[in-house]
C-alpha positions in Angstrom: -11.7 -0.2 9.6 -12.2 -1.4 6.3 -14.6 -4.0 4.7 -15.1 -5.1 1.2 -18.6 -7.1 0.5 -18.6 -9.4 -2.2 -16.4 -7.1 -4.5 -16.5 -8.2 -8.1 -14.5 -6.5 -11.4 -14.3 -7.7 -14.5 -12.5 -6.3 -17.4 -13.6 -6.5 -21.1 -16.6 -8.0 -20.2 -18.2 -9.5 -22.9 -15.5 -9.8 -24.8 -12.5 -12.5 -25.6 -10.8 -11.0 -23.6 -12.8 -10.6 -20.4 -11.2 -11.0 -16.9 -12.6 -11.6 -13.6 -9.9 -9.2 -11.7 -11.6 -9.8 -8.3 -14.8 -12.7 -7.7 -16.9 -12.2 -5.1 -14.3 -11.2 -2.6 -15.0 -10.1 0.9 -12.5 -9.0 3.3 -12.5 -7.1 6.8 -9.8 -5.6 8.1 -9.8 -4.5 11.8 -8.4 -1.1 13.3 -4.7 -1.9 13.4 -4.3 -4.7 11.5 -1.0 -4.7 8.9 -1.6 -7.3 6.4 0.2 -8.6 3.8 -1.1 -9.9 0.3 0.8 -12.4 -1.6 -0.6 -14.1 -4.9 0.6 -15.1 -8.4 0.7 -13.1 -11.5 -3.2 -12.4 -12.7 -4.3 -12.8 -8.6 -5.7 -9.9 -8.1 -4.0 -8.3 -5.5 -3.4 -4.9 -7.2 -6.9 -4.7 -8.0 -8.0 -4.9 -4.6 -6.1 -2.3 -3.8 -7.3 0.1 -7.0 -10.6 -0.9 -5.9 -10.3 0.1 -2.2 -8.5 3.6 -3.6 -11.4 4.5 -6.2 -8.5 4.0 -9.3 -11.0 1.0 -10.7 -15.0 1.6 -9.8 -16.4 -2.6 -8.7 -19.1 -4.0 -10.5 -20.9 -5.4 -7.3 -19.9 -4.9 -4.1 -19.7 -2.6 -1.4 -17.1 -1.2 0.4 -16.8 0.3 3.9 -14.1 2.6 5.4 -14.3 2.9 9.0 -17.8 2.6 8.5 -18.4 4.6 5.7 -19.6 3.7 2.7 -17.3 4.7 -0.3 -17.9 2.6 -3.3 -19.3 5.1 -5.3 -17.0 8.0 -4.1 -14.4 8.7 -6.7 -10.8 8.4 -6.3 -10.1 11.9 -5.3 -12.8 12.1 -2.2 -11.6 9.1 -0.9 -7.7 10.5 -0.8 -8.7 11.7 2.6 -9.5 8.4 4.1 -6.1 6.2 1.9 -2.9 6.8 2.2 -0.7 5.1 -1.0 2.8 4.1 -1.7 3.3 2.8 -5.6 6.0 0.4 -7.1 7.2 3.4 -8.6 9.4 5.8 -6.6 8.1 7.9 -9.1 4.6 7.7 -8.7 4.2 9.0 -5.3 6.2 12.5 -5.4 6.2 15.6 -8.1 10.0 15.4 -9.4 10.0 19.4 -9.8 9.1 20.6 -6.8 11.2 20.8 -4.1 10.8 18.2 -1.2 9.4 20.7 1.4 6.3 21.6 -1.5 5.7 17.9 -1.8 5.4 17.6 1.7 2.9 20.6 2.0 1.1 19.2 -0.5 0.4 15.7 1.4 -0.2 18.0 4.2 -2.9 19.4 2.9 -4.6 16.2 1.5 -8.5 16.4 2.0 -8.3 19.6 3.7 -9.9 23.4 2.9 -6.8 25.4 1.2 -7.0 29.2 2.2 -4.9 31.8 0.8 -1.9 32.1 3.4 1.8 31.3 2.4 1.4 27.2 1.5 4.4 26.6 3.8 5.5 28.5 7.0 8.7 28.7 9.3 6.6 26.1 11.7 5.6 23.7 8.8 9.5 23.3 7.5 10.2 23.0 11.2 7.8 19.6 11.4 9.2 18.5 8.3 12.7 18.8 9.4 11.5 16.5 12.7 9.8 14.1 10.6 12.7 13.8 8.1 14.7 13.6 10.8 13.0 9.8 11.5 14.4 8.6 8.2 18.1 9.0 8.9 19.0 9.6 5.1 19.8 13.3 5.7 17.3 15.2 4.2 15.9 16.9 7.0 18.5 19.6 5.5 17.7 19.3 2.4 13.9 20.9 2.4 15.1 22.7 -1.1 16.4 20.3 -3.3 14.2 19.0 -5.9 12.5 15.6 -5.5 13.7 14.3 -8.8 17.6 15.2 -7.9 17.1 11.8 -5.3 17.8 8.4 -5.0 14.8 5.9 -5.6 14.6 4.6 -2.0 15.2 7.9 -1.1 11.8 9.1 -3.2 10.0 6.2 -2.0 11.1 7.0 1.9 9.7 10.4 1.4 6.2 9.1 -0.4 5.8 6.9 3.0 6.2 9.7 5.1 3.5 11.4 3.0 1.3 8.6 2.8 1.0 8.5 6.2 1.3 12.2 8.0 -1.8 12.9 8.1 -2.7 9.7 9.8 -5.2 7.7 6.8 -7.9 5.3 8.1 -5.7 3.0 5.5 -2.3 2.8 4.5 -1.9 1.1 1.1 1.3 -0.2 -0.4 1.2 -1.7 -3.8 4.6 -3.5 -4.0 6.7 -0.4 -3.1 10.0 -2.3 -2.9 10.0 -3.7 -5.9 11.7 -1.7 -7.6 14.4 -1.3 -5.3 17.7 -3.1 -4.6 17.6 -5.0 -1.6 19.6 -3.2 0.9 17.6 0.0 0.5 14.3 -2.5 -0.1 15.3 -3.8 3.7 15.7 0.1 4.7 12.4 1.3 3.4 10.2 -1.7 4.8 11.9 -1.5 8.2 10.5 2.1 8.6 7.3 0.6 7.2 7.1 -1.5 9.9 7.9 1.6 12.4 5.4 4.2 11.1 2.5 1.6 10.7 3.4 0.6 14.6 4.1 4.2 15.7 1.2 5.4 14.2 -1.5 2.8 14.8 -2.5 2.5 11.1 -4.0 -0.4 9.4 -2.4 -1.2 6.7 -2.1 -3.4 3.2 1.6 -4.5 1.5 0.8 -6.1 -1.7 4.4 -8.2 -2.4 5.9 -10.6 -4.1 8.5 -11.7 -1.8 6.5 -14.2 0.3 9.6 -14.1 2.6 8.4 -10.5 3.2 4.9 -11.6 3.4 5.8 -13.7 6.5 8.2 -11.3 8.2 5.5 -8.2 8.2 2.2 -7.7 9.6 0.2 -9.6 11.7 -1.7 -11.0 9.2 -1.5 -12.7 5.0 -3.7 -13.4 3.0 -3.1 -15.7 -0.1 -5.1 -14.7 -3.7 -5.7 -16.7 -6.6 -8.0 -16.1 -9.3 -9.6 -13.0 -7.6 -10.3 -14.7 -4.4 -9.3 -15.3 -0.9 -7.9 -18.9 -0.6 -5.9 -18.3 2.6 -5.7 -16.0 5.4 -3.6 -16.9 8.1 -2.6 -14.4 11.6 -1.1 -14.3 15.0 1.4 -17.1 16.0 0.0 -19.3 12.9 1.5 -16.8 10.8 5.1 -15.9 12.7 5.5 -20.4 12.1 5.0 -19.7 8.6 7.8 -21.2 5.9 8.0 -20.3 2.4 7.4 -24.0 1.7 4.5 -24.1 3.8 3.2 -20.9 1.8 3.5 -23.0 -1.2 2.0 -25.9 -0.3 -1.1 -24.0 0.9 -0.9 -22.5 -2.7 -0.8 -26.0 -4.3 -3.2 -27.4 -2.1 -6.4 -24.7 -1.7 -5.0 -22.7 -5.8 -5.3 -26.1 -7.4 -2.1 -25.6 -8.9 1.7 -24.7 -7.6 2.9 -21.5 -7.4 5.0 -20.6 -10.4 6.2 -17.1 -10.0 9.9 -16.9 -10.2 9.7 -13.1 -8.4 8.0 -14.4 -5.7 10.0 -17.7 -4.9 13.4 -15.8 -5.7 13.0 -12.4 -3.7 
């Protein structure tokens, strides 16, 4: 479903300040697959996953989605093939509009737009049902202005966005980091459901190597804009925090010193 070949970005080349974001990195990701991407500070995770979206064009490289070639489509052709959930609740959702127009909005992702009414009686109908799934009561609440919620509540709804119209890819760039944990616990739980429910193949950038274990059926360790580990199946499920480290120490060349990652 998704394959990057021998992706490479730099920033500032040629300058003091140049940075190899991502160094020859290949990955394939098959239909279904839910990985997880953990990594220190500087790793390159995020990158990979501007790259795949179009945010950050590669230097070399090619990559594939579902067996299209989209490294030189731009950022806004490829919206019909990605689904994304940002760190920010605030990123994924227009805070003036009302949480029925966001939803039309996602609806209409990569589609034609004609000149009909953007939302009908049947369209606030599936809302309500899908809203329904989140159990946070806003399935009556179509009218109320995104920016009058909660954070997890905001980031709930840009999941269900992400992913209605069923994306070849489901990205999500640390998308609980910003909450606290209870309603972190909340929104990845029904991560975990819509990815199974749906079928989707997905990527979690995190952190919290705790939740890099606990989700997906496959991790992948980064350091210095590579692949060091990848681990899936029951080799993953036996995985410890400690052992994640010591993989870190052992293939990174160094330990792990990220204080957000060890502590989350």
């Amino acid at each position: 479903m998704l394959e990057l070949k021998n992706i490479t970005k730099v920033f500032n080349a040629g300058t003091i300040n140049e940075k190899v974001a991502l160094n020859n990195l290949s990955l394939t990701l098959n239909e279904g697959d839910f990985v997880t991407v953990i990594g220190g500070n500087g790793a390159g995770k995020s990158t990979m996953l501007n790259a795949v979206a179009g945010t950050y064009p590669v230097d070399a490289g090619s990559i594939l989605i579902g067996g299209q070639d989209v490294t030189r489509l731009s950022e806004h052709r490829r919206a019909k093939f990605i689904g994304r959930v940002f760190q920010d609740p605030m990123i994924g959702t227009a805070a003036d509009m009302c949480i029925d127009e966001n939803m039309s909005l996602a609806m209409l992702r990569g589609k034609r737009r004609g000149l009909s009414w953007a939302i009908s009686n049947k369209d606030r109908e599936l809302y309500r049902e899908m809203l329904s799934q989140l159990d946070l009561g806003l399935e009556n609440r179509l009218t109320t202005k995104v920016g009058l919620l909660s954070g997890g509540q905001r980031q709930a709804i840009t999941l269900l966005m992400a992913s209605m119209n069923h994306p070849q890819i489901l990205l999500l760039d640390e998308h609980t980091a910003a909450l606290d944990p209870k309603t972190a616990a909340k929104v990845l739980a029904l991560s975990d459901k819509i990815i199974s429910e749906e079928g989707l193949t997905a990527m979690m950038v995190t952190h919290n190597m705790k939740d890099a274990i606990a989700h997906g059926n496959r991790l992948i360790m980064m350091n210095e804009g590579k692949i060091i580990f990848d681990v899936s199946g029951e080799e993953k499920k036996k995985l410890t925090v400690e052992d994640l480290m010591d993989a870190f120490a052992k293939l990174g060349g160094t330990e792990f010193a990220n204080d957000r990652a060890l502590l989350g």
